[in-house]
C-alpha positions in Angstrom: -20.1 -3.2 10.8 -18.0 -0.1 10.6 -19.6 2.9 9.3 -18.8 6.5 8.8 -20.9 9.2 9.3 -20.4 12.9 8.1 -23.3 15.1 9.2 -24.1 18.8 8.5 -20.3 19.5 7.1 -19.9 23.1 5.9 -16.8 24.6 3.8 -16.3 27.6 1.8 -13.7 29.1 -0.4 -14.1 32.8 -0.2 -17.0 33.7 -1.6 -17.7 30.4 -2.9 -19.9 27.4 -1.0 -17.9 24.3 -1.3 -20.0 22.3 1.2 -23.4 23.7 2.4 -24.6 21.5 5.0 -23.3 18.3 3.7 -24.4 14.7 5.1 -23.9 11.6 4.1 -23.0 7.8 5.3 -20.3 5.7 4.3 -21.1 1.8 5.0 -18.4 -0.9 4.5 -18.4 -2.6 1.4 -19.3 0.7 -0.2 -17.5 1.5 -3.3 -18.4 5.3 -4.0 -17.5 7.3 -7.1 -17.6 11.4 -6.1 -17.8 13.5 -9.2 -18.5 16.9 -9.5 -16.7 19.8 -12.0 -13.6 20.8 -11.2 -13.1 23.5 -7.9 -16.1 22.3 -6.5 -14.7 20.8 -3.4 -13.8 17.3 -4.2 -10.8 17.1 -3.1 -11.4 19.4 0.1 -13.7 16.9 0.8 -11.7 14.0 0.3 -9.1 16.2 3.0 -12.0 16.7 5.6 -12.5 12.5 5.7 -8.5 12.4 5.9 -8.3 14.5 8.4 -5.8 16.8 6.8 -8.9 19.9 6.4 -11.7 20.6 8.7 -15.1 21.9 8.0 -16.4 25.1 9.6 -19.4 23.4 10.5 -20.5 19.9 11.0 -18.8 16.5 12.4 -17.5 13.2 11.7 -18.2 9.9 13.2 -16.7 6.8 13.2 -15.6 4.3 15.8 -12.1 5.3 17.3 -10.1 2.1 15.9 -11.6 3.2 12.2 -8.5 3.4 9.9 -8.7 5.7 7.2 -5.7 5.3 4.1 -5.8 8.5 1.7 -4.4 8.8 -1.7 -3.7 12.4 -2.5 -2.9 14.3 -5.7 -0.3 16.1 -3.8 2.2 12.7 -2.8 4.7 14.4 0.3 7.1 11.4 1.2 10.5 11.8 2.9 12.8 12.2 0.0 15.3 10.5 1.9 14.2 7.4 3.2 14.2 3.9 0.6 11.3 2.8 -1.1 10.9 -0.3 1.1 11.1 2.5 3.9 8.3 4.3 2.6 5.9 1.9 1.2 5.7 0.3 4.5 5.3 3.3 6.8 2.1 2.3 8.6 1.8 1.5 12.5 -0.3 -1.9 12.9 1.7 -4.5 14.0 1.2 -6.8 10.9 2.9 -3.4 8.9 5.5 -3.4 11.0 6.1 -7.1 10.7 6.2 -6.8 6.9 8.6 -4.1 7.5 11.2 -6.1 9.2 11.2 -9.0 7.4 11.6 -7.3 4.4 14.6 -5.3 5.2 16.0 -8.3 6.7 15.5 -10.2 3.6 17.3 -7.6 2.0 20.6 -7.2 3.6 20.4 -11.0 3.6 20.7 -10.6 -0.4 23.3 -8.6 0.0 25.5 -10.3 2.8 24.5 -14.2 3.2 27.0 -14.8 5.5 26.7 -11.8 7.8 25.9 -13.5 11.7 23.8 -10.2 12.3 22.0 -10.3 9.7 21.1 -13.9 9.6 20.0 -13.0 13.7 18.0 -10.3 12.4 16.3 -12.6 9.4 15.4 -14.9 12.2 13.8 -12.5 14.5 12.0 -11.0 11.7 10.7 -14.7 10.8 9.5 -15.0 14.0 7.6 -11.9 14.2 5.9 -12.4 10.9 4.7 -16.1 12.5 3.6 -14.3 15.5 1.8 -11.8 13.7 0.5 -14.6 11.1 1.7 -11.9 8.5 2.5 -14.0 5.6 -0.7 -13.2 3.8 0.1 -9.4 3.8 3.6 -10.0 2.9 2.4 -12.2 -0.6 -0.5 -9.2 -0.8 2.0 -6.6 -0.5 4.4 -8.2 -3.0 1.4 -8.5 -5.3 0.7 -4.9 -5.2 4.5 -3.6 -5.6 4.6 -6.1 -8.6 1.8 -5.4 -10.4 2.6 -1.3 -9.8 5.8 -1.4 -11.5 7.7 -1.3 -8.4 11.1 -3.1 -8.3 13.3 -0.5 -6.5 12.9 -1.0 -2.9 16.3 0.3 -2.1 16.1 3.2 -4.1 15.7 7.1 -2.5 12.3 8.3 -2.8 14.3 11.7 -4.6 15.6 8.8 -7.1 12.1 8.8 -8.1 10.2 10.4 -11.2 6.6 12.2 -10.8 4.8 8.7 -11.4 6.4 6.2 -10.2 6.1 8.4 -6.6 2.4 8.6 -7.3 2.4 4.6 -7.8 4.6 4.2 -4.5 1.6 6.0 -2.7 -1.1 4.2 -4.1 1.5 0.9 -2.8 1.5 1.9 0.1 -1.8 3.0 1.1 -3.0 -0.8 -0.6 -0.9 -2.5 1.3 -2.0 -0.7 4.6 -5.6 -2.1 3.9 -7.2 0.4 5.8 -11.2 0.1 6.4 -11.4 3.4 4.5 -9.7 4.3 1.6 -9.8 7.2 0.0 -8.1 7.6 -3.6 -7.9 11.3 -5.6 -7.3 10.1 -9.4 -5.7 6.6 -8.8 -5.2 6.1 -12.4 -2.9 9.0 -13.0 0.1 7.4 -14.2 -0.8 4.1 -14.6 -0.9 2.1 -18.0 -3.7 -0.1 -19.2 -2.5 -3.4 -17.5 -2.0 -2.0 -14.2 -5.4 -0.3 -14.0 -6.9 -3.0 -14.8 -5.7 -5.1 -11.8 -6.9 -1.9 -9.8 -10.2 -2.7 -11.0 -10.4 -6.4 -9.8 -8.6 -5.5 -6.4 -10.9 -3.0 -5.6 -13.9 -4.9 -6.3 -12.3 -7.4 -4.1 -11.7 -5.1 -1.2 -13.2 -5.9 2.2 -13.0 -2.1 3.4 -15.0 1.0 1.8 -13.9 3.2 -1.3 -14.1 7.2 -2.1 -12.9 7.8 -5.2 -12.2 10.6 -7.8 -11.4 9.7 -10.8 -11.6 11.4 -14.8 -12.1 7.5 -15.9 -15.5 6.6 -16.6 -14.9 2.6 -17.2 -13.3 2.4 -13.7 -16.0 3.8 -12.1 -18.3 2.0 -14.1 -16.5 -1.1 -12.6 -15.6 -0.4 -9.3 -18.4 1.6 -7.9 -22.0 0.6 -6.7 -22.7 4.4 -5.4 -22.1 7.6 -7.3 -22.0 11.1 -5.0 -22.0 14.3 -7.5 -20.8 17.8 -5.6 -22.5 20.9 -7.4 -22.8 24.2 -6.2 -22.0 22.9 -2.3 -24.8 20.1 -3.0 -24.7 16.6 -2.9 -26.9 14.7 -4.8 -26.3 10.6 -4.2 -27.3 8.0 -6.3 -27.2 4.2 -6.3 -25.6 2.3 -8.6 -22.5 2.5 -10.5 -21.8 5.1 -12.9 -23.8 4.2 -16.0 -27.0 3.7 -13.2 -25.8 7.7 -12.2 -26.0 8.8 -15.8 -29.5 7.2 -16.3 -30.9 8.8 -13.0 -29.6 11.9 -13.2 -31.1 12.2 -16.7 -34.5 12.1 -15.4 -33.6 14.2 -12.6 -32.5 16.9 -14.7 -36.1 16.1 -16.9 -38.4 16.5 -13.8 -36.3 19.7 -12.7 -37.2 21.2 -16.4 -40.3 20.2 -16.4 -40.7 22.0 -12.9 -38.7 25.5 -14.4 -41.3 25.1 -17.3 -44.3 25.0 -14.8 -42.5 27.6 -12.5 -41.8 29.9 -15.6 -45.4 30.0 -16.9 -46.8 31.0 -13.2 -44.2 33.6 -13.7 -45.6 34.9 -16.7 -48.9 35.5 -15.3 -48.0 37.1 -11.9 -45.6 39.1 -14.1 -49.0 39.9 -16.4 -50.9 40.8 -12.8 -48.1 43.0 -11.7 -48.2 45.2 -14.7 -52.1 44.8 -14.8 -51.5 47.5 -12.0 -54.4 46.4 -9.8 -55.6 48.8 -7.4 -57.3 47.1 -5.1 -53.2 45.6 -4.1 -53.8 45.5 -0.1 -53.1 43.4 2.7 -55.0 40.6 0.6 -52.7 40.9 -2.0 -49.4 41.1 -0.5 -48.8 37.5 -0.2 -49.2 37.2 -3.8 -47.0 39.9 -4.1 -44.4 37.8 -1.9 -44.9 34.7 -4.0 -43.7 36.8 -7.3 -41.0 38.0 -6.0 -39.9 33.8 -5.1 -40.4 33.2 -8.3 -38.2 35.7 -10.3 -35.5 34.4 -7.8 -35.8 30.9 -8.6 -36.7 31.4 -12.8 -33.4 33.8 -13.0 -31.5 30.6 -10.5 -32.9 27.7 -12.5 -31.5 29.9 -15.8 -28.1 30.3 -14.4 -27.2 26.5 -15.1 -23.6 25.5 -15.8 -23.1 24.6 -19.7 -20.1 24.9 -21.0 -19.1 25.1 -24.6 -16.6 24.9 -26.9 -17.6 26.8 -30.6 -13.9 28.0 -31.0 -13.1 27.8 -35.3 -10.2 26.7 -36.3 -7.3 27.4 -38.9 -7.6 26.0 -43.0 -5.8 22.6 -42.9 -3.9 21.3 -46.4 -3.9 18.0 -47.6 -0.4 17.4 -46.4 -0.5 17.7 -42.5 2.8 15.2 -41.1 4.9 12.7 -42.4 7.7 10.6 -40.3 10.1 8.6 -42.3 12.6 6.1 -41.3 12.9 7.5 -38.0 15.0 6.6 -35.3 15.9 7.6 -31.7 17.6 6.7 -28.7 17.2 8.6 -24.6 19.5 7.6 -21.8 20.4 4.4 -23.4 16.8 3.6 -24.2 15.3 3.1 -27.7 12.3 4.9 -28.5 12.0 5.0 -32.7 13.7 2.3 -34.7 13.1 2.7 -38.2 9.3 4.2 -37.7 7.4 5.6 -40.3 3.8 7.4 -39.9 1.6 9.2 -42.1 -0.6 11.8 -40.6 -4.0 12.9 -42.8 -6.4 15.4 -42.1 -9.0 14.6 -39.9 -6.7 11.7 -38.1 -8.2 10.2 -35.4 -4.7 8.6 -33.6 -4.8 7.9 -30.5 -1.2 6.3 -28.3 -1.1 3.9 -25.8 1.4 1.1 -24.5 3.7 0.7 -21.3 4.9 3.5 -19.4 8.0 5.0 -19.9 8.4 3.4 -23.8 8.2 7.1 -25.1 4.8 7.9 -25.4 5.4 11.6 -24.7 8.5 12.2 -26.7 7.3 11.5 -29.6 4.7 14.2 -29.4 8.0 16.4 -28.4 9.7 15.1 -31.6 6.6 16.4 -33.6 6.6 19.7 -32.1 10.8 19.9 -32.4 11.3 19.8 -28.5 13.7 17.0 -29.4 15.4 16.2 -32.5 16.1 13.0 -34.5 18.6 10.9 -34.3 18.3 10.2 -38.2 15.5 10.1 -40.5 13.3 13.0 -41.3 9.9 14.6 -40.0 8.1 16.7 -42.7 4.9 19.5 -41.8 2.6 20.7 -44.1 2.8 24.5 -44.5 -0.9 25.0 -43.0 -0.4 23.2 -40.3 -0.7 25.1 -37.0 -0.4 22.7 -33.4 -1.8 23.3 -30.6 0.1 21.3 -28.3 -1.4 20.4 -24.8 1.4 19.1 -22.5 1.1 17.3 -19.2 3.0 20.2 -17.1 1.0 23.3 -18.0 3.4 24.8 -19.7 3.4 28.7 -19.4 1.3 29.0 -17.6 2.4 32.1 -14.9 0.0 31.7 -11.9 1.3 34.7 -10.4 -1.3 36.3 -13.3 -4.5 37.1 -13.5 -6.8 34.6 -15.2 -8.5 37.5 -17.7 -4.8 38.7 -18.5 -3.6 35.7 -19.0 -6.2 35.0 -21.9 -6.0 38.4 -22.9 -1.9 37.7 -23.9 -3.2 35.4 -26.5 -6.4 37.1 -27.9 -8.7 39.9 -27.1 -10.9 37.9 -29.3 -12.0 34.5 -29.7 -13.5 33.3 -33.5 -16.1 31.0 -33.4 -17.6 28.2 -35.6 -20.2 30.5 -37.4 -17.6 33.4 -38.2 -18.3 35.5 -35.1 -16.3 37.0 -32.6 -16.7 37.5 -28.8 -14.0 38.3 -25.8 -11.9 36.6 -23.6 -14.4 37.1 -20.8 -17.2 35.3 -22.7 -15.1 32.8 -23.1 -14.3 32.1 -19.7 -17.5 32.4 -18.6 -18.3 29.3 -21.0 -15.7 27.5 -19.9 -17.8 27.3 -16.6 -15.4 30.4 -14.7 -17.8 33.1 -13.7 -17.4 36.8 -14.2 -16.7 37.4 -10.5 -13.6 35.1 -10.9 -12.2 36.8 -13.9 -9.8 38.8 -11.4 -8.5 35.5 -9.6 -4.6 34.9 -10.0 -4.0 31.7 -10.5 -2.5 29.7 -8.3 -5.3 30.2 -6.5 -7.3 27.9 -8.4 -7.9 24.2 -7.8 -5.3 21.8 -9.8 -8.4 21.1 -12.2 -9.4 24.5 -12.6 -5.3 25.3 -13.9 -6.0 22.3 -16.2 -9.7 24.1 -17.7 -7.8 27.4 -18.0 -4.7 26.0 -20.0 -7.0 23.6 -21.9 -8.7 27.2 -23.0 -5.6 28.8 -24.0 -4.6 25.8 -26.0 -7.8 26.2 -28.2 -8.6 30.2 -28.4 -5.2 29.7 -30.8 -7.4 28.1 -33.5 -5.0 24.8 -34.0 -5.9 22.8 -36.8 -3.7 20.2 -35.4 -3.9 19.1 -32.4 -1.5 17.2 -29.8 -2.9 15.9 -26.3 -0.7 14.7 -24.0 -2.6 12.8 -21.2 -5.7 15.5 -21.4 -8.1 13.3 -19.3 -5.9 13.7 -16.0 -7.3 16.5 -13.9 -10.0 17.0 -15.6 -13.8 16.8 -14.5 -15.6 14.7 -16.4 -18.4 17.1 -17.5 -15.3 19.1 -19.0 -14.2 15.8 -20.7 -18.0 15.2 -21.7 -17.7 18.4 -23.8 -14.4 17.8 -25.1 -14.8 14.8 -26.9 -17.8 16.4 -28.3 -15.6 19.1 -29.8 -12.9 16.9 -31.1 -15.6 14.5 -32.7 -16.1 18.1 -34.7 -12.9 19.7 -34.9 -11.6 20.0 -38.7 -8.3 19.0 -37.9 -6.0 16.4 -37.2 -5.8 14.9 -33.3 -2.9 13.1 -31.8 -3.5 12.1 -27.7 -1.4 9.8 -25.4 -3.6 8.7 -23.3 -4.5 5.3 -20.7 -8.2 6.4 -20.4 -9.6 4.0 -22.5 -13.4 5.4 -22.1 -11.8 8.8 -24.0 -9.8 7.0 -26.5 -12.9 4.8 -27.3 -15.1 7.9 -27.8 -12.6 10.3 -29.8 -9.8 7.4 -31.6 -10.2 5.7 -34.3 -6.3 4.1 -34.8 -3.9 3.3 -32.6 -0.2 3.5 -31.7 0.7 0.8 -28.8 3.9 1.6 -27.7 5.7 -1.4 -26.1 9.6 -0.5 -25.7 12.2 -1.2 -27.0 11.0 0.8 -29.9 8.5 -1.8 -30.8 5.4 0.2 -32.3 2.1 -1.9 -33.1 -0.8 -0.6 -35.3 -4.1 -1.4 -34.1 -7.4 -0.3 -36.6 -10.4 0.0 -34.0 -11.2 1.4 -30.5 -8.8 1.1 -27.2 -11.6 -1.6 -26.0 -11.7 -3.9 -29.2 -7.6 -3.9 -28.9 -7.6 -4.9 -24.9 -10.1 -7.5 -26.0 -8.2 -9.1 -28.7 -5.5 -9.3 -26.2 -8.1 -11.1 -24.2 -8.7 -13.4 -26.8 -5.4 -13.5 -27.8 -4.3 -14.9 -24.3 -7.1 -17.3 -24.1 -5.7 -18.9 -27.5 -2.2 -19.7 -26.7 -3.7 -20.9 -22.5 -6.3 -23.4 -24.5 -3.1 -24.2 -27.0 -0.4 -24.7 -23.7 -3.6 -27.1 -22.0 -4.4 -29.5 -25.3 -0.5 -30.1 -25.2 -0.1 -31.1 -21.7 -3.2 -33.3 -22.2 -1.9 -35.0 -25.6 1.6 -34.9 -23.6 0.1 -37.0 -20.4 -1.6 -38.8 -22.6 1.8 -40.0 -24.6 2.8 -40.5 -20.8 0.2 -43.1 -20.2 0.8 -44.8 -23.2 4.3 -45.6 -22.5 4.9 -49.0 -20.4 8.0 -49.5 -18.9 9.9 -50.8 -15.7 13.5 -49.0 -16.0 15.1 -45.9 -17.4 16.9 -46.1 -20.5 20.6 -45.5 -20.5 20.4 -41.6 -21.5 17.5 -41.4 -19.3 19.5 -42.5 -16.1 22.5 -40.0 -17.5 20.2 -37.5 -17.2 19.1 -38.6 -14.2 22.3 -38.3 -12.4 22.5 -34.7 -13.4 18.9 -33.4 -12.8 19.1 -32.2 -9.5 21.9 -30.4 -10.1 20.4 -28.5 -13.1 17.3 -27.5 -11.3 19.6 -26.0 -8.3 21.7 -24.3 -10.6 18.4 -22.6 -12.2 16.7 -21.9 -9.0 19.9 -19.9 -8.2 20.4 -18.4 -11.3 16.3 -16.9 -11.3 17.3 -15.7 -7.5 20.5 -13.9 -8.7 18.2 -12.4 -11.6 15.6 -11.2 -9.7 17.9 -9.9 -7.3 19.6 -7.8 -10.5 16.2 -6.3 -11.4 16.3 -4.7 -7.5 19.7 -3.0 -9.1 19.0 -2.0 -12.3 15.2 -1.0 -11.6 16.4 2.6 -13.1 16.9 1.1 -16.2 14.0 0.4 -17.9 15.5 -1.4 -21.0 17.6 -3.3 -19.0 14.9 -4.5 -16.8 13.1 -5.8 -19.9 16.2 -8.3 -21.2 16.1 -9.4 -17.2 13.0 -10.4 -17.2 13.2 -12.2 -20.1 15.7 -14.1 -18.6 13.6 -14.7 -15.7 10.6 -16.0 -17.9 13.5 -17.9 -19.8 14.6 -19.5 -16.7 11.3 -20.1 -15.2 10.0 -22.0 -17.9 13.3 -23.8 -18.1 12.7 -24.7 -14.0 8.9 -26.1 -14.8 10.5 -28.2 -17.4 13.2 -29.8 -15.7 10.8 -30.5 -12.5 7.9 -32.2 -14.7 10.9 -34.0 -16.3 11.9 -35.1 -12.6 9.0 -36.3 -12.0 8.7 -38.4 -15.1 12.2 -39.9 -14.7 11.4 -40.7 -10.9 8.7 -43.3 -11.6 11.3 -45.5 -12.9 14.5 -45.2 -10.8 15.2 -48.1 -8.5 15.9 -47.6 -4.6 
C-alpha cells in the first residue's frame, strides 16, 4: 500500500503561523476534505504536497515511484500548444500512448487518404496494444465528455477562464495519479458535471485532498475531514456531516474547559489582590500558575466569530419588473420573450448549463448590457449591491483600511448603531494588525471576504450574487446564508452550489440555452431530484415498450418476408452505413464548431437524432434476418 507521510511541516507568512508543526498521513483510498477559513494555509499546503512550496521545517515521505496530480486555482498551461496537446501532457507510457493515438486519429479525420498518416495511425495502434491502453483511452474520452470538452484542436489562448480550469481538472483525471490533489474542483462546473465528479471520485483507486466551498460534495466524496486553524490541524473521521457533529462537541468540551479555567481564574485573581504577605518561595508557583491562566482565559476569548449586523436601505413594494424581454450575444440567444417579476423579500436563486447566460442577465439588471427589445423597470428605492465574479474595483495596490474607508467611515448596523471600518474588519475575521496590509498580498479568498465586505457596508436592499460560494471558506459561507436568511431585501444568486441555493433559495431560474428559461418552486435538491424521477419515468416507459414490442415479436409466426419486407431488406445495409457515416461526419463537426455553443446544441441533436435512427435500423436488421433465405 502506498502511503504519504508529512511529519513536523512548518510554514509562516510573515508574522502569521500557517503550519506549526504539522503531521499527518495520507493512506490510499483516502478521500480527505481540508477546510479551514480563508488565508489559513490551505492552499500553501496543498503546494508543499505538490511540490511547488516547501516548508521551513519538516519532511515528506513517500515511496520514489509515488505520483502526485495537483489541481490548482492558479491553471498555467502553454497558451500555445492544442487542447489534445495539453490534456495529455503526462510522462507514463500509457499517457503517452493515449497521446499518439489520439493525434493520429485526428489528422486521420482530417486526411483519410494521407499514406503518412495512415503509417502513423498504425504505429500508434500498435503502441496502444502494447501498452494495453485502450481502457485509459475510453476513461479519458469519458472525462473530456462529461467536462464539456469537444475542442481538442483548439489553442489553449482560444480558451475562456473555465473551460481552462475544466481542461486541468481533464487532464490531471486522466493522468490517474496515486495522489490527487484538487483546490476547488467545482469552480466552473454546472450541476450535471459535478455530479459525475462525485461518483468518479468515489470510484477512484488513488487518494484525494480536496478544498472545496461545496458542502454536498464533500459530504459525498470524503471519509476524512482535516480543518487548518491558527497553524493547527485538527483531523477527524468521517465525511463532512460526521466533522460537523464532532467538532460540535469539541468545541462544547473546550467551553466547558474555558468555564472551569475562568472560574480558577477568578479566585487566584481574588488571592492576588487579597495581597497576602506571607507571598514567598512557597507561593511563587502559585504565582506562576496565575499568570498561565490569564494567558490562556485572554487566548481562549480571542476566538474567531465573524458577523454580519450591517442594516440595510427602506425597500418599496415595487423592486424589478422584466417584460417581453429579449436578447441575443455572439450569435447566441439568451432572452426570448422572458418576463420576471421581482418582490421584496425574493428568494431567486439561477442555475442551468454553463455558458446559457446566467451571468448576463444579472448585467442586464444592473444596465452593464442593454436589451435587445422589451423593457426592464426598477423601483425608485431600490439600491443593488451587485457582487460580481471578478472583484470588480477592487485596487490591490491599496491598503485594506483605505480601501473600506473610500466607501464609509462608518458602518450602520441592524439596531441603529454605528461603528468604523476597522470594527468591521476585524469582524469580518481580519485582525487589527492586518488593517495596514495592501492587498494583493492577501490570499485569493481573503480578496473574496474583503470585496464581499465592501459590497454590504453600502447597505443594498437588493441584492445580486454572482457565483458568491467560489472562493469562499465555508465558515464565511456559514454566516452568509445566515445573513441573507435575514436580510430585508430582495436576493438574486447564480450559483452551481446546490448546499447554498438549498439553504438561502426558495425559486428557481434553470437556464438551459437557447433562451429556454424553466421555473422551478422548491429547493436546488427537490429540482435535481425530480429530474431523477423524471428520468426514471420515461427509462421504465422505453423498457415496458420493448417488452410489449418482443412480445408482439413472439407472437408473430412466419417462414418468409413479405414483399415490402424483402424491399427493405435489399436496402438496409445500405441505410445503416449511410447513418454510421453521417453520425461520424457529425461528431467530427462538433470538434469544429466547439466555439460555438449554439451550434454545438443543433449538432447534437442531430447526433441523438441519428443515433436513435442507427438502433432502429439495426434491431430492424435483426428482425428482418430471421426470415431471409440463404
Amino acid at each position: 500500500m502506498k502511503m504519504l507521510r508529512a511529519d513536523n511541516l512548518k510554514k509562516s507568512y510573515g508574522i502569521k503561523d500557517l503550519l506549526n508543526d504539522v503531521s499527518f498521513l495520507i493512506r490510499e483510498g483516502d478521500r480527505i476534505g481540508l477546510i479551514g477559513i480563508n488565508g489559513t494555509g490551505k492552499s500553501t499546503l496543498m503546494n508543499i504536497l505538490a511540490g511547488i512550496d516547501s516548508a521551513e521545517k519538516g519532511e515528506l515521505d513517500f515511496p520514489h515511484d509515488y505520483q502526485i496530480g495537483y489541481l490548482s486555482q492558479t491553471i498555467n498551461f502553454d497558451e500555445n500548444l492544442t487542447v489534445l496537446d495539453t490534456v495529455f501532457q503526462g510522462n507514463t507510457p500509457i499517457i503517452k500512448a493515449v497521446r499518439e493515438y489520439e493525434l493520429a486519429l485526428a489528422n486521420l479525420s482530417i486526411d483519410g487518404a494521407d499514406e503518412t498518416f495512415q503509417k502513423k495511425y498504425q504505429q500508434a495502434e500498435e503502441l496502444m496494444n502494447q501498452e494495453d491502453a485502450w481502457l485509459a483511452d475510453t476513461n479519458a474520452k469519458t472525462i473530456l465528455s462529461k467536462l464539456g470538452i469537444l475542442f481538442l484542436d483548439k489553442k489553449v489562448k482560444e480558451l475562456s477562464g473555465g473551460q481552462k480550469k475544466r481542461l486541468g481538472l481533464a487532464q490531471v483525471l486522466i493522468q490517474a495519479p496515486d495522489l490527487l490533489l484538487l483546490d476547488e474542483p467545482t469552480n466552473h462546473l454546472d450541476y450535471k458535471s459535478i455530479r459525475w465528479l462525485e461518483n468518479y471520485l468515489k470510484d477512484y483507486k488513488g487518494s484525494l485532498v480536496v478544498t472545496t466551498h461545496d458542502r454536498y460534495f464533500l459530504d459525498r466524496v470524503t471519509n476524512r475531514i482535516m480543518e487548518l486553524s491558527k497553524g493547527n490541524l485538527h483531523e477527524y473521521q468521517g465525511n463532512y456531516e460526521a466533522y460537523l457533529m464532532m467538532r460540535a462537541e469539541r468545541e462544547e468540551e473546550e467551553a466547558r474547559q474555558s468555564h472551569k479555567q475562568k472560574q480558577l481564574f477568578k479566585q487566584e485573581l481574588a488571592w492576588m489582590r487579597a495581597g497576602v504577605k506571607a507571598r514567598g518561595t512557597k507561593q511563587q508557583a502559585r504565582i506562576s500558575r496565575f499568570n498561565d491562566l490569564k494567558e490562556s482565559v485572554s487566548t481562549s476569548d480571542n476566538t474567531d466569530n465573524l458577523d454580519i449586523s450591517i442594516n440595510t436601505k427602506r425597500l418599496g413594494k415595487k423592486v424589478l419588473e422584466i417584460k417581453e424581454a429579449n436578447f441575443d450575444i455572439a450569435d447566441k440567444t439568451i432572452l426570448k420573450d422572458f418576463n420576471l417579476l421581482i418582490q421584496s423579500n425574493e428568494r431567486l436563486g439561477i442555475t442551468g448549463e454553463n455558458g446559457a447566460g446566467k451571468s448576463t442577465l444579472l448585467n442586464l439588471i444592473t444596465g452593464k448590457f442593454q436589451l435587445d427589445s422589451g423593457t426592464i423597470d426598477l423601483g425608485e428605492t431600490v439600491r443593488i449591491g451587485y457582487y460580481t465574479q471578478e472583484n470588480e474595483g477592487l485596487d490591490e495596490s491599496k491598503r485594506m483600511i483605505q480601501y473600506l474607508q473610500e466607501q464609509a467611515e462608518q458602518v450602520e448596523q441592524k439596531d441603529g448603531t454605528s461603528i468604523s471600518t476597522t470594527e468591521m474588519l476585524e469582524r469580518f475575521l481580519f485582525p487589527r494588525e492586518t488593517h495596514g496590509t495592501v492587498i494583493e498580498k492577501l490570499s485569493g479568498g481573503e480578496k473574496r471576504r474583503l470585496y464581499l465586505l465592501k459590497i454590504l457596508i453600502q447597505q443594498p436592499n437588493v441584492l445580486l450574487l454572482d457565483e458568491p460560494t467560489n472562493d469562499l471558506d465555508i465558515e464565511t459561507l456559514t454566516i452568509l446564508e445566515d445573513y441573507l436568511n435575514q436580510f430585508q431585501g430582495a436576493v438574486i444568486t447564480v450559483s452551481h452550489d446546490r448546499y447554498f441555493l438549498d439553504k438561502t433559495m426558495d425559486k428557481l431560474l434553470v437556464f438551459k440555452g437557447e433562451g429556454i428559461i424553466e421555473t422551478y418552486f422548491g429547493t436546488m435538491s427537490s429540482y435535481l431530484d425530480s429530474l431523477e424521477l423524471s428520468k426514471e419515468v420515461l427509462l421504465s416507459d422505453k423498457k415496458v415498450k420493448k417488452e410489449n414490442t418482443d412480445s408482439d415479436k413472439i407472437k408473430v409466426e412466419k417462414q418468409k418476408l413479405t414483399y415490402m419486407e424483402q424491399k427493405e431488406w435489399e436496402t438496409i445495409e445500405d441505410d445503416i452505413e449511410q447513418l454510421e457515416t453521417l453520425i461520424e461526419k457529425l461528431q467530427s463537426d462538433m470538434f469544429n464548431h466547439a466555439s460555438d455553443a449554439l451550434k454545438l446544441q443543433d449538432i447534437q441533436k442531430e447526433v441523438t437524432l441519428s443515433e436513435s435512427q442507427l438502433e432502429e435500423k439495426m434491431e430492424r436488421w435483426e428482425y428482418l434476418s430471421q426470415f431471409v433465405n440463404e
